[in-house]
Predicted model as a PDB file, atoms N, CA, C, CB and O in Angstrom, pLDDT in the B-factor column:
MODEL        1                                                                  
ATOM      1  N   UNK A   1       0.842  -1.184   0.000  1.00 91.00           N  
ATOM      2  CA  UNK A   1       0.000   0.000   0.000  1.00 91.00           C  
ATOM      3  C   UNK A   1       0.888   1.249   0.000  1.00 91.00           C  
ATOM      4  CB  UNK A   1      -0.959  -0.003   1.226  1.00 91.00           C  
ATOM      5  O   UNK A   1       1.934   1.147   0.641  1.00 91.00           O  
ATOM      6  N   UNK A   2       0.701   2.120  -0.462  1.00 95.00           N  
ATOM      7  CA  UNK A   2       0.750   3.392  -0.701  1.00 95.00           C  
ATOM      8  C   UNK A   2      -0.096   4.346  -0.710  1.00 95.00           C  
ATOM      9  CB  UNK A   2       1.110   3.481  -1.486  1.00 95.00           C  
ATOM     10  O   UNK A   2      -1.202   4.096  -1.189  1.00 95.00           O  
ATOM     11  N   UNK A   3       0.232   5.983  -0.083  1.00 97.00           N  
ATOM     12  CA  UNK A   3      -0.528   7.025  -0.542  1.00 97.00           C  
ATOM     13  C   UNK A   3      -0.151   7.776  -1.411  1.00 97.00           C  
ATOM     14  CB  UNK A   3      -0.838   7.696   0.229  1.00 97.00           C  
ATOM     15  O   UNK A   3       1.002   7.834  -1.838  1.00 97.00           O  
ATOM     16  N   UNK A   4      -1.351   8.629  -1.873  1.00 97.00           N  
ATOM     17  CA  UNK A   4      -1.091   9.407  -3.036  1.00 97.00           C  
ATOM     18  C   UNK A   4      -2.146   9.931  -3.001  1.00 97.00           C  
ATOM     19  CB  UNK A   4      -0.743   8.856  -4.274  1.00 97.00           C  
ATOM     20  O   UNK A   4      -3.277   9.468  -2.854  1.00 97.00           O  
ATOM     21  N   UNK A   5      -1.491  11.705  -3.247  1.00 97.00           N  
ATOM     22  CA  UNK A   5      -2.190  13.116  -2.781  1.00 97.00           C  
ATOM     23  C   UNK A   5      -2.421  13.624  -4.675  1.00 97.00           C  
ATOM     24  CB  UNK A   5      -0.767  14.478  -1.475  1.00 97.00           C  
ATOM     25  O   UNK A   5      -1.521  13.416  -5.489  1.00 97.00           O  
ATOM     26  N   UNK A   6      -3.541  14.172  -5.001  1.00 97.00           N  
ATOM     27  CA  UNK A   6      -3.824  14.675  -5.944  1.00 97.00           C  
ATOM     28  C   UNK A   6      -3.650  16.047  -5.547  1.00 97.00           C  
ATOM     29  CB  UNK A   6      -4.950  14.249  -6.416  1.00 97.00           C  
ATOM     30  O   UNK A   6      -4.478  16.354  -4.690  1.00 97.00           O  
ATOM     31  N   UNK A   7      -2.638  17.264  -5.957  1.00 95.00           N  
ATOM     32  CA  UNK A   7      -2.223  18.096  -5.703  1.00 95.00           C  
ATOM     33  C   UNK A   7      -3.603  19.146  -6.040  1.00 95.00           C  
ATOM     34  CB  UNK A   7      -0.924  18.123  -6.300  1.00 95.00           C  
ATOM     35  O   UNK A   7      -4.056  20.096  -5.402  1.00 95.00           O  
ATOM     36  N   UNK A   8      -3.980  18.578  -7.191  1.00 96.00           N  
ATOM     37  CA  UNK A   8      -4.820  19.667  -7.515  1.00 96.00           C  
ATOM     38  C   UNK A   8      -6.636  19.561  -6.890  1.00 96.00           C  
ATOM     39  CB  UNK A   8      -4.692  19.695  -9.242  1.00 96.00           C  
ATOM     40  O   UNK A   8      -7.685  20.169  -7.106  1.00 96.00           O  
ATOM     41  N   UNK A   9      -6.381  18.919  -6.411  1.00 96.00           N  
ATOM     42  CA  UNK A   9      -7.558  18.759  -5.491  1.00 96.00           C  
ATOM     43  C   UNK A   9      -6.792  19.133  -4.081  1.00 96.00           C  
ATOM     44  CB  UNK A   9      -8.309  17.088  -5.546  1.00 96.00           C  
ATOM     45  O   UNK A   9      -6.906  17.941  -3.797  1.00 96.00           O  
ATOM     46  N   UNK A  10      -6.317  19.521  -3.275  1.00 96.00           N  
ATOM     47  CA  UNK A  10      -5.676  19.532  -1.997  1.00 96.00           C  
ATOM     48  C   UNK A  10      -5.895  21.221  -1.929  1.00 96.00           C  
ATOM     49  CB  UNK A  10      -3.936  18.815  -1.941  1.00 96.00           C  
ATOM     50  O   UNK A  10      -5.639  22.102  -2.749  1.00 96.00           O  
ATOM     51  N   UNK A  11      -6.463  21.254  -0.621  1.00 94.00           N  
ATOM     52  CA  UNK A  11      -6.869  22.758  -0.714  1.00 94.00           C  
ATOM     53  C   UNK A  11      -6.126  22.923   0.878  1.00 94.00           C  
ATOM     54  CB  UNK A  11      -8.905  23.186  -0.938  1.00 94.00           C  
ATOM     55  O   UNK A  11      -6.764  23.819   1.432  1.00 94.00           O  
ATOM     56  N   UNK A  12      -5.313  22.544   1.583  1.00 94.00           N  
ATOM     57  CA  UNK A  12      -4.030  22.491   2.889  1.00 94.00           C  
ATOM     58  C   UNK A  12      -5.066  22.588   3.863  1.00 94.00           C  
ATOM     59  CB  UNK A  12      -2.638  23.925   3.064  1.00 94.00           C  
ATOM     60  O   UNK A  12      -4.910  23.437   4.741  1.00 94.00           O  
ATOM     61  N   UNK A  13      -6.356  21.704   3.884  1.00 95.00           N  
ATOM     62  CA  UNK A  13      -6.835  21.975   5.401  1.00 95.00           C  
ATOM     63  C   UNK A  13      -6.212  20.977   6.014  1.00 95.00           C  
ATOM     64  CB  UNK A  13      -8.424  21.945   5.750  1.00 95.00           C  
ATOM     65  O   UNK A  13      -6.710  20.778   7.122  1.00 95.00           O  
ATOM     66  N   UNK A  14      -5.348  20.281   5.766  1.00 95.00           N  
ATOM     67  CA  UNK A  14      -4.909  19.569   7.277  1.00 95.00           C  
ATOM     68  C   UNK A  14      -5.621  18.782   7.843  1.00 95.00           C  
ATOM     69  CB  UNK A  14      -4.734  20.363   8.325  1.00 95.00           C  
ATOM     70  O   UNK A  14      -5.428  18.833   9.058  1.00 95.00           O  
ATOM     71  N   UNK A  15      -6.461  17.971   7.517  1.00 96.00           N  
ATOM     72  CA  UNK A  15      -7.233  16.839   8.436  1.00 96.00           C  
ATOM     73  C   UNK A  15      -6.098  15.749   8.696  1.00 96.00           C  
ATOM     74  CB  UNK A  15      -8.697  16.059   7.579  1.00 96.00           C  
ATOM     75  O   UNK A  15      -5.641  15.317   9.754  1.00 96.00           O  
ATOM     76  N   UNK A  16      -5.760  15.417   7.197  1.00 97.00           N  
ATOM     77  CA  UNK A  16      -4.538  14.325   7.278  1.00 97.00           C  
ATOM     78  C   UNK A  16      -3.398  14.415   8.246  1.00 97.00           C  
ATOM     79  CB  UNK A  16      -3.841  14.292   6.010  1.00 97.00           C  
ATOM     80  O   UNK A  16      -2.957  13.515   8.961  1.00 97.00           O  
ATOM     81  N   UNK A  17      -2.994  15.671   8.142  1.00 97.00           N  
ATOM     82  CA  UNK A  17      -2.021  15.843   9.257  1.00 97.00           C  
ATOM     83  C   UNK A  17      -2.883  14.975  10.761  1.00 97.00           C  
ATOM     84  CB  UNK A  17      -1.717  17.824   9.484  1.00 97.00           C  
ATOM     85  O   UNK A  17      -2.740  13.923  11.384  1.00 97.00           O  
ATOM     86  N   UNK A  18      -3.884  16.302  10.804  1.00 97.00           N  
ATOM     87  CA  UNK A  18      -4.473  15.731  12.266  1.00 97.00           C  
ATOM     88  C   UNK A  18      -4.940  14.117  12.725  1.00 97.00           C  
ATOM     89  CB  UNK A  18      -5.779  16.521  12.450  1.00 97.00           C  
ATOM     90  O   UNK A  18      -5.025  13.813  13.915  1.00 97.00           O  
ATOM     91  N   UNK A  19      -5.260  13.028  11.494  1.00 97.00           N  
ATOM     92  CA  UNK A  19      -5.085  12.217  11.804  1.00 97.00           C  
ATOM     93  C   UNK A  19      -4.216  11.133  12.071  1.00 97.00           C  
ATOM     94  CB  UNK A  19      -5.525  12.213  11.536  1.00 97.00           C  
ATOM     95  O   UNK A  19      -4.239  10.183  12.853  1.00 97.00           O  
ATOM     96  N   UNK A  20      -3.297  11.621  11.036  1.00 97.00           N  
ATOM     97  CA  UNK A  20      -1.835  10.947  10.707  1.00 97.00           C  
ATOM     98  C   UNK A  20      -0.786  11.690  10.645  1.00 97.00           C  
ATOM     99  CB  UNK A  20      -1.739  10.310   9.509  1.00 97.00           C  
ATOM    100  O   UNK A  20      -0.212  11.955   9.588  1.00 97.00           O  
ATOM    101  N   UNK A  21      -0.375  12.167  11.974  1.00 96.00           N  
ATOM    102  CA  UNK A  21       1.047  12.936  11.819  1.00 96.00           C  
ATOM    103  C   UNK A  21       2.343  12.715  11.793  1.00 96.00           C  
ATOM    104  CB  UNK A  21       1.185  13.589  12.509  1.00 96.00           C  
ATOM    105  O   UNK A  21       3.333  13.446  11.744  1.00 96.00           O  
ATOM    106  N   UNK A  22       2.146  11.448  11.840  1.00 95.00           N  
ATOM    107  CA  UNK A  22       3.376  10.786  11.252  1.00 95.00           C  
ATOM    108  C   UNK A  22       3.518  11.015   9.706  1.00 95.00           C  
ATOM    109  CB  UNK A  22       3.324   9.227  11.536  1.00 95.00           C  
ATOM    110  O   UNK A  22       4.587  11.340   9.190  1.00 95.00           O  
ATOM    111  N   UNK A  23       2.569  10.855   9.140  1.00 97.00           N  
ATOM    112  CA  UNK A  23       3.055  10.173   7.975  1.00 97.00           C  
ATOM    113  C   UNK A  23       2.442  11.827   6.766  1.00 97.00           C  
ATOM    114  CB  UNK A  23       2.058   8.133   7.742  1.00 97.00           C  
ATOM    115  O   UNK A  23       2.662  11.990   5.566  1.00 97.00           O  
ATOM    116  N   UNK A  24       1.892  12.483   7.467  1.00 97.00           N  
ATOM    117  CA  UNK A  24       1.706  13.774   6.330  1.00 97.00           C  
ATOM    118  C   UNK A  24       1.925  15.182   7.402  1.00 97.00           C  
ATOM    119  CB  UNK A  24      -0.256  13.775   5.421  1.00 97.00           C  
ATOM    120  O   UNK A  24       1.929  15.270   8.629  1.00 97.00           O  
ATOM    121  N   UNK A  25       2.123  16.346   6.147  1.00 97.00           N  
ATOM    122  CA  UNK A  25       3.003  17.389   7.161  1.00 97.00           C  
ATOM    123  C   UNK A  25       2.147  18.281   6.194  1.00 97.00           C  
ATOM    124  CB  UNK A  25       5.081  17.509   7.281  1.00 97.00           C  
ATOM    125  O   UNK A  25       2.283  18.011   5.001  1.00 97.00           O  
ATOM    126  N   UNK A  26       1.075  19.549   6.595  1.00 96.00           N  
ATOM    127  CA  UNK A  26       0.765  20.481   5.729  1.00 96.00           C  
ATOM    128  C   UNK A  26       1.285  21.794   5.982  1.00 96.00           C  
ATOM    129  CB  UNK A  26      -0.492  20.516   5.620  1.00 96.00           C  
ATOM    130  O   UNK A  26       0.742  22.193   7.013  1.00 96.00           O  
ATOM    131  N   UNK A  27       2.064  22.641   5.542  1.00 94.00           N  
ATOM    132  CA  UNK A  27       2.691  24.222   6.194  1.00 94.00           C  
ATOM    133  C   UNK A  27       1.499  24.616   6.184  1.00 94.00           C  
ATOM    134  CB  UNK A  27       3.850  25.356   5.329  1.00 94.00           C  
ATOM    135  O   UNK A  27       0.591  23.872   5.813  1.00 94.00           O  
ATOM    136  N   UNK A  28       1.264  26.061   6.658  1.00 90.00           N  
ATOM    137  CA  UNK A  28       0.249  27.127   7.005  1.00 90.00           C  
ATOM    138  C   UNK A  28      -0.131  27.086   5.929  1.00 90.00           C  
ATOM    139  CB  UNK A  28       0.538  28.467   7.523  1.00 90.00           C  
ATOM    140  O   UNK A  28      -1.177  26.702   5.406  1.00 90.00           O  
ATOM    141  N   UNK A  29       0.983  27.606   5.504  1.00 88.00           N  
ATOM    142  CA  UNK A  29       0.430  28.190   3.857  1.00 88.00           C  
ATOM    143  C   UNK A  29       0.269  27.300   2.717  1.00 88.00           C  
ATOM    144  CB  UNK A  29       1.445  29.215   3.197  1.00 88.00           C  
ATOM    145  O   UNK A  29       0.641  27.836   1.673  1.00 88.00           O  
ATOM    146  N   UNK A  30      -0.225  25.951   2.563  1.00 89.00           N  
ATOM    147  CA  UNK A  30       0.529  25.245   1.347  1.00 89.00           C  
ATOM    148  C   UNK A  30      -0.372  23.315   1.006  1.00 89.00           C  
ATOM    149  CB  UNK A  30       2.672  25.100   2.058  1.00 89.00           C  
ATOM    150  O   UNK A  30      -1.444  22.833   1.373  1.00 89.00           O  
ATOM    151  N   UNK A  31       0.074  23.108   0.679  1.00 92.00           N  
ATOM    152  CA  UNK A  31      -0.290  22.011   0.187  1.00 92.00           C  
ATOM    153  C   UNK A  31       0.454  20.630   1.169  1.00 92.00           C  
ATOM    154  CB  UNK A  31       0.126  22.139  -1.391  1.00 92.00           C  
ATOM    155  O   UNK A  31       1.589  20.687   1.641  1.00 92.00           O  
ATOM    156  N   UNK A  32      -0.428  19.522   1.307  1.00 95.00           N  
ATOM    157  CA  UNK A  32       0.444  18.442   1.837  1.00 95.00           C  
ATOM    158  C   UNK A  32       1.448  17.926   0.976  1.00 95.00           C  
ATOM    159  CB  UNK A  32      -0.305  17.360   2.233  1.00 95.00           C  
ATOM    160  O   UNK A  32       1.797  17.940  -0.204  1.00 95.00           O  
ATOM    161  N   UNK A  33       1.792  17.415   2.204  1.00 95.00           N  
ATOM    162  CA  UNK A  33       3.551  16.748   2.017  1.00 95.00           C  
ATOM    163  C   UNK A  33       3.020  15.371   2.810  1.00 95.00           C  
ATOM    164  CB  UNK A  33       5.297  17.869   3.100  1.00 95.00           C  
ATOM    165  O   UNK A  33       2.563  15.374   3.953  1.00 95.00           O  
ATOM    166  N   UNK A  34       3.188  14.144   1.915  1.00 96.00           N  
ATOM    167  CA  UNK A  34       3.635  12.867   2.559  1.00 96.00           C  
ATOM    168  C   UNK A  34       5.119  12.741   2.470  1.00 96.00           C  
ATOM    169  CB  UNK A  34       2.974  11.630   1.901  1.00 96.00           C  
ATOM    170  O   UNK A  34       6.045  12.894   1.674  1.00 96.00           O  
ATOM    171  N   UNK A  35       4.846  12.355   3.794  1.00 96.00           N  
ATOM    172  CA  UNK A  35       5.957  12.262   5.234  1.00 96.00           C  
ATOM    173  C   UNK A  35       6.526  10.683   4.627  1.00 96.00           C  
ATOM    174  CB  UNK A  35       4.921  12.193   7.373  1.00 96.00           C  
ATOM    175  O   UNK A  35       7.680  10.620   4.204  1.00 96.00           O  
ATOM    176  N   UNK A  36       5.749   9.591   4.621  1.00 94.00           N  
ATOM    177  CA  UNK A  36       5.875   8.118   4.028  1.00 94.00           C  
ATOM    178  C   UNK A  36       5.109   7.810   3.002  1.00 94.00           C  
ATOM    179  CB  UNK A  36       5.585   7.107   4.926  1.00 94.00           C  
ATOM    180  O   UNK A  36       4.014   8.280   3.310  1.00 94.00           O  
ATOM    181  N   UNK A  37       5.022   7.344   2.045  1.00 94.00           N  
ATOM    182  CA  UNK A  37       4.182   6.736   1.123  1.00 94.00           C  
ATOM    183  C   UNK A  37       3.864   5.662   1.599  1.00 94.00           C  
ATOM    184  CB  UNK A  37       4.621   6.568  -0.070  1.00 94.00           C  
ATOM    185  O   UNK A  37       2.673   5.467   1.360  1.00 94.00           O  
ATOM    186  N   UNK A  38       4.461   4.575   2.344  1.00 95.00           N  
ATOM    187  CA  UNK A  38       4.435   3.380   2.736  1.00 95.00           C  
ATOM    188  C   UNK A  38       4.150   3.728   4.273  1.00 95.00           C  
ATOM    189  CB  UNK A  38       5.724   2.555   2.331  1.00 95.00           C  
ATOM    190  O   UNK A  38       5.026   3.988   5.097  1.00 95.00           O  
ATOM    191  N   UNK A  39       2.455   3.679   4.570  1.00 95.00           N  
ATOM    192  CA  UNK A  39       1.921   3.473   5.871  1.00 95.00           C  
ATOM    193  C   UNK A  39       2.732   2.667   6.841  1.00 95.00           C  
ATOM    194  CB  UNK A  39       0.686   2.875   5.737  1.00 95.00           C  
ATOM    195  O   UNK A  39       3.302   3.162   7.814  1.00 95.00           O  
ATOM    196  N   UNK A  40       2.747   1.620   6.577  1.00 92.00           N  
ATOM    197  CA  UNK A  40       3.149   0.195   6.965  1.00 92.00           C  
ATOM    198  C   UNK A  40       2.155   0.067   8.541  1.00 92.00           C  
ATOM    199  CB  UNK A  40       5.194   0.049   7.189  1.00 92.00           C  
ATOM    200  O   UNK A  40       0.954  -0.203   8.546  1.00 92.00           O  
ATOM    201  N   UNK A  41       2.991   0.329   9.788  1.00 93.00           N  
ATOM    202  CA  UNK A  41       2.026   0.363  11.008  1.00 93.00           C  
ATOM    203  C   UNK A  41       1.194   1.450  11.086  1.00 93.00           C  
ATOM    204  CB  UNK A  41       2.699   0.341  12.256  1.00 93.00           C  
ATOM    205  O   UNK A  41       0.426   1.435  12.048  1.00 93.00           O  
ATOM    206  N   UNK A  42       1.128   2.384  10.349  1.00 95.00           N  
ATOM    207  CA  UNK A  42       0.126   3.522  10.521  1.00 95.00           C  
ATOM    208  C   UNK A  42      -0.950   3.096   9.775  1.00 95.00           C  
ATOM    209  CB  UNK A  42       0.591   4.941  10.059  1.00 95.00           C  
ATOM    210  O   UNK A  42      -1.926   3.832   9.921  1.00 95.00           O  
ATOM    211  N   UNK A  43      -1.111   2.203   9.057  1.00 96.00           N  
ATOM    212  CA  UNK A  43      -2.015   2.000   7.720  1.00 96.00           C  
ATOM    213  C   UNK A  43      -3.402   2.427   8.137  1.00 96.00           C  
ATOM    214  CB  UNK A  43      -2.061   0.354   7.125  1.00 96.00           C  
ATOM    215  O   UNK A  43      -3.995   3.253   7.444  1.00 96.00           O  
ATOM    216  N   UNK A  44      -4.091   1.805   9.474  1.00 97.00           N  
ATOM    217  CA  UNK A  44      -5.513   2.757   9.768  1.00 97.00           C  
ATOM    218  C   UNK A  44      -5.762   4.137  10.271  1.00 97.00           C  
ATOM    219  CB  UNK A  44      -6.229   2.177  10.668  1.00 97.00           C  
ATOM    220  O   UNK A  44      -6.903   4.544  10.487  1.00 97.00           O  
ATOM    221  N   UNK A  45      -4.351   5.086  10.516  1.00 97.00           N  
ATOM    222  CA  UNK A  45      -4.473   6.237  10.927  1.00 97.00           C  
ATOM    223  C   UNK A  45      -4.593   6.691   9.167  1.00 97.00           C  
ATOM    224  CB  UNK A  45      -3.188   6.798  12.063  1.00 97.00           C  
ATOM    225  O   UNK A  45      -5.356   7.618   8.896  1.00 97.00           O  
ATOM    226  N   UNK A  46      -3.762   5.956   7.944  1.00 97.00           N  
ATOM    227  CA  UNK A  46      -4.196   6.584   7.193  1.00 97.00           C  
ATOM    228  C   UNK A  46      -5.651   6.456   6.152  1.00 97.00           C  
ATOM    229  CB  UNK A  46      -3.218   6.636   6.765  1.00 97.00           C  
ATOM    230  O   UNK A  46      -6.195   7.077   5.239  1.00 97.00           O  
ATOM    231  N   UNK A  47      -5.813   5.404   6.848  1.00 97.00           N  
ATOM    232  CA  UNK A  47      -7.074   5.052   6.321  1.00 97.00           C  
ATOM    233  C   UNK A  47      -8.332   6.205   6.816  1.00 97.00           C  
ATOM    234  CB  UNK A  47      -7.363   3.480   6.860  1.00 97.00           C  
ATOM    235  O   UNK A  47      -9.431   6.268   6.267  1.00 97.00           O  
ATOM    236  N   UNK A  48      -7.957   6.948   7.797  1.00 98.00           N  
ATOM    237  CA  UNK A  48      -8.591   7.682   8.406  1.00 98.00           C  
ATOM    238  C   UNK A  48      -8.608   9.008   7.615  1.00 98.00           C  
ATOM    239  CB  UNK A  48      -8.131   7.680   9.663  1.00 98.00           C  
ATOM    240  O   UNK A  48      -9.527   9.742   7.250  1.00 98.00           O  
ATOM    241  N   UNK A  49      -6.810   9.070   7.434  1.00 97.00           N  
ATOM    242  CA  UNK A  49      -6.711  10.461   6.815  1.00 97.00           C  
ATOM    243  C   UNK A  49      -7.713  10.541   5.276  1.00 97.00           C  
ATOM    244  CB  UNK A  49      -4.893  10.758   6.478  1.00 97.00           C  
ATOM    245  O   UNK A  49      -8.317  11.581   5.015  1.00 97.00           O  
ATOM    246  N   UNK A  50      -7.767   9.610   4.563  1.00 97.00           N  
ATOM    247  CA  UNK A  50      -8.248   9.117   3.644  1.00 97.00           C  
ATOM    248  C   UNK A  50      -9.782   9.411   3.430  1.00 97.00           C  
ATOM    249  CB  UNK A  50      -7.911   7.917   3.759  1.00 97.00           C  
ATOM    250  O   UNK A  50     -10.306  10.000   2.485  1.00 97.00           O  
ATOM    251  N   UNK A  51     -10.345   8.878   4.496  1.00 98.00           N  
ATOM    252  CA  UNK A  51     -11.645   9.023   4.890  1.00 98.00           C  
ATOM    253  C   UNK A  51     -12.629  10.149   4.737  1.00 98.00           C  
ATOM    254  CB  UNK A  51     -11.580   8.838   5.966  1.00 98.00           C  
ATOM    255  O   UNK A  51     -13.722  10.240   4.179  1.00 98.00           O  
ATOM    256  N   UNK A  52     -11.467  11.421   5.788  1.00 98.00           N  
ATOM    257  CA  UNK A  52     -11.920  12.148   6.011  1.00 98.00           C  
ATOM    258  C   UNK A  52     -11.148  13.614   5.437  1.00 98.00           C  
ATOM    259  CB  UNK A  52     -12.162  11.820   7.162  1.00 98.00           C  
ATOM    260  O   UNK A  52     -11.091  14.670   6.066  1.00 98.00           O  
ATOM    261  N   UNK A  53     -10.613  13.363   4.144  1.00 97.00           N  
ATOM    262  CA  UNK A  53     -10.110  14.586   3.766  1.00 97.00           C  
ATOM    263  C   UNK A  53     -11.686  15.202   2.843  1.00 97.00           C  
ATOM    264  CB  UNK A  53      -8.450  14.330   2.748  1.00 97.00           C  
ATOM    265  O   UNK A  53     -12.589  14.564   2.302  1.00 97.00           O  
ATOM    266  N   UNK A  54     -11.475  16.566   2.983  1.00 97.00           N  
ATOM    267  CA  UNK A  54     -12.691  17.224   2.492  1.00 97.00           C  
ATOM    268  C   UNK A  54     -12.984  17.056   0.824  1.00 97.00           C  
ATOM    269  CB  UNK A  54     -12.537  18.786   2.884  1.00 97.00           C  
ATOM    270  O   UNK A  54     -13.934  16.903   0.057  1.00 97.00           O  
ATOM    271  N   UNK A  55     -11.713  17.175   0.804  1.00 97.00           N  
ATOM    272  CA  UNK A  55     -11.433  17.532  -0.689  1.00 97.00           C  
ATOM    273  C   UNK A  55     -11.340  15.932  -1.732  1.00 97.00           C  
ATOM    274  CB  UNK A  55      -9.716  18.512  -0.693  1.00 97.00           C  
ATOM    275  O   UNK A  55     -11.358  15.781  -2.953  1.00 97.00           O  
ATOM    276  N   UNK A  56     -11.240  14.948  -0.607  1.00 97.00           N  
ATOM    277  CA  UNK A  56     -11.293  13.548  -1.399  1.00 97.00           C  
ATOM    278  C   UNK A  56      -9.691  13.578  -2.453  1.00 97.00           C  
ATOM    279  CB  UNK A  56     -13.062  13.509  -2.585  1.00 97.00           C  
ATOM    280  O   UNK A  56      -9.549  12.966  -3.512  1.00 97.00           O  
ATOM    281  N   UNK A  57      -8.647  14.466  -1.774  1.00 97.00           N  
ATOM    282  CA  UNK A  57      -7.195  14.508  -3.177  1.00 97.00           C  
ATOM    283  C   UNK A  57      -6.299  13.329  -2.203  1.00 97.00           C  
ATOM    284  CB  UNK A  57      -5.914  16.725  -3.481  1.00 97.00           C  
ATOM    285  O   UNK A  57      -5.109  13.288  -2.518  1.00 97.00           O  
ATOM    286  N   UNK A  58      -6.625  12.562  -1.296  1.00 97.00           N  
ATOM    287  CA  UNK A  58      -5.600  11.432  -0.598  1.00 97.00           C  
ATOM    288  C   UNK A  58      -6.563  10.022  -1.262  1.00 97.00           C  
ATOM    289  CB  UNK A  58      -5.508  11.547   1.635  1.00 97.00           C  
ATOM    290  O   UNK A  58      -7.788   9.899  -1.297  1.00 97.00           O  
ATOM    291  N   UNK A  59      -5.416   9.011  -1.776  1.00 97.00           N  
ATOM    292  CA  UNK A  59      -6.079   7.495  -1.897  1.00 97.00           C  
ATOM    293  C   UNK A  59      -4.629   6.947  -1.597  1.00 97.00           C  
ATOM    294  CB  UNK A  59      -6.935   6.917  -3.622  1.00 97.00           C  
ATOM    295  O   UNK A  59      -3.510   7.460  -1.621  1.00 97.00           O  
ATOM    296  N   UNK A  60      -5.150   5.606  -1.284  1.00 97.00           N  
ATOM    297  CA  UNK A  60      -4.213   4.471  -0.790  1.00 97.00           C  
ATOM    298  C   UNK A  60      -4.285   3.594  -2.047  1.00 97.00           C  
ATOM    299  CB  UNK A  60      -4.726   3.635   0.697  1.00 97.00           C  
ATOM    300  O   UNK A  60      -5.380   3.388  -2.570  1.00 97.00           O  
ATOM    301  N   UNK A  61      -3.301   3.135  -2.487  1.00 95.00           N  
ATOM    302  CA  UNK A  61      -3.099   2.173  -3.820  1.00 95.00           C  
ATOM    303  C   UNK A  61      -2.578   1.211  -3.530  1.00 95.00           C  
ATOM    304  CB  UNK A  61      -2.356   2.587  -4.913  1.00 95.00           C  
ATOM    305  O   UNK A  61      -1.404   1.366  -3.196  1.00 95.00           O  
ATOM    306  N   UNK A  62      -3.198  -0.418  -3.493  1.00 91.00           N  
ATOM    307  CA  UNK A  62      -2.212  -1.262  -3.208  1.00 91.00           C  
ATOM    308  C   UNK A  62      -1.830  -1.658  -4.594  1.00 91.00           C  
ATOM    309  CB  UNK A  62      -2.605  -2.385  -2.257  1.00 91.00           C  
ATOM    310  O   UNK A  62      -2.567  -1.950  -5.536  1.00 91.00           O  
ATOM    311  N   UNK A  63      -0.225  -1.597  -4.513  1.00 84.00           N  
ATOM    312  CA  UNK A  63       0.725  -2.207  -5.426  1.00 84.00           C  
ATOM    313  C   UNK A  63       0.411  -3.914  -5.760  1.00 84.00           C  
ATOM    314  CB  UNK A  63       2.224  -1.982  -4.708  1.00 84.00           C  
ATOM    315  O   UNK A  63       0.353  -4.415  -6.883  1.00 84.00           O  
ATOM    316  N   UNK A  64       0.229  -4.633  -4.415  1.00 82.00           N  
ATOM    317  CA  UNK A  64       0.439  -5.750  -5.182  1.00 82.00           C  
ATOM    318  C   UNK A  64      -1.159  -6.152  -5.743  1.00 82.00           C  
ATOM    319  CB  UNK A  64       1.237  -6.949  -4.226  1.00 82.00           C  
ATOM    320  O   UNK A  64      -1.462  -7.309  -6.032  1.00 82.00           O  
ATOM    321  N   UNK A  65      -1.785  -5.390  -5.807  1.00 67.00           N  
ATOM    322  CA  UNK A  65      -3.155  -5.771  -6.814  1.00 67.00           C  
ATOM    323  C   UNK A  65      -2.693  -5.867  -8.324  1.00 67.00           C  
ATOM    324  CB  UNK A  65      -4.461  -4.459  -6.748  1.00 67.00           C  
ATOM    325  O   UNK A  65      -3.291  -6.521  -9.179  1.00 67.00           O  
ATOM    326  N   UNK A  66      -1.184  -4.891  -8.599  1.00 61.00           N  
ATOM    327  CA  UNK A  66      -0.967  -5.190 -10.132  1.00 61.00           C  
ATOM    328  C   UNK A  66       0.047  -6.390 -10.503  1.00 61.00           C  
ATOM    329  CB  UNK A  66      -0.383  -3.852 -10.828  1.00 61.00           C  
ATOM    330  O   UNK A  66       0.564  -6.483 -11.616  1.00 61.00           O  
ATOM    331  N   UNK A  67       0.228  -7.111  -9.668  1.00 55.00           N  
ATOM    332  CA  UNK A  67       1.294  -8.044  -9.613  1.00 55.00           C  
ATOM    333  C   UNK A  67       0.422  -8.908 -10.063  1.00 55.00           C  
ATOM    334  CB  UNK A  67       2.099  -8.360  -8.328  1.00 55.00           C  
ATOM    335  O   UNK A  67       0.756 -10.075 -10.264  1.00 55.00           O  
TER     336      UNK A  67                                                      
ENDMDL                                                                          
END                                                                             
């Protein structure tokens, strides 16, 4: 699994941060930043971030579905 932020949907409210601050970082001013692409033990904090971003620009992709 992996995340992945659609930039142009991301409007920096920061939910993701607040659920997962490990793994995403938003400045004041700006757009998120993943911290990890690879959840690994965070995987339901980001399932959360996921959940509940407003803007719907965070998804989780699992890799080995294309294997």
């Amino acid at each position: 699994m992996r995340l992945v932020v659609d930039l142009d949907l991301c409007q920096g409210h920061a939910v993701c941060q607040d659920e997962a601050p490990g793994l995403f970082h938003v400045p004041k001013h700006g757009q998120v930043r993943i911290l990890r692409p690879d959840p690994g033990a965070d995987l339901e904090a980001a399932r959360a971030a996921v959940r509940y971003c407003p803007t719907r620009a965070l998804s989780l992709v699992d890799d080995s579905a294309a294997e």
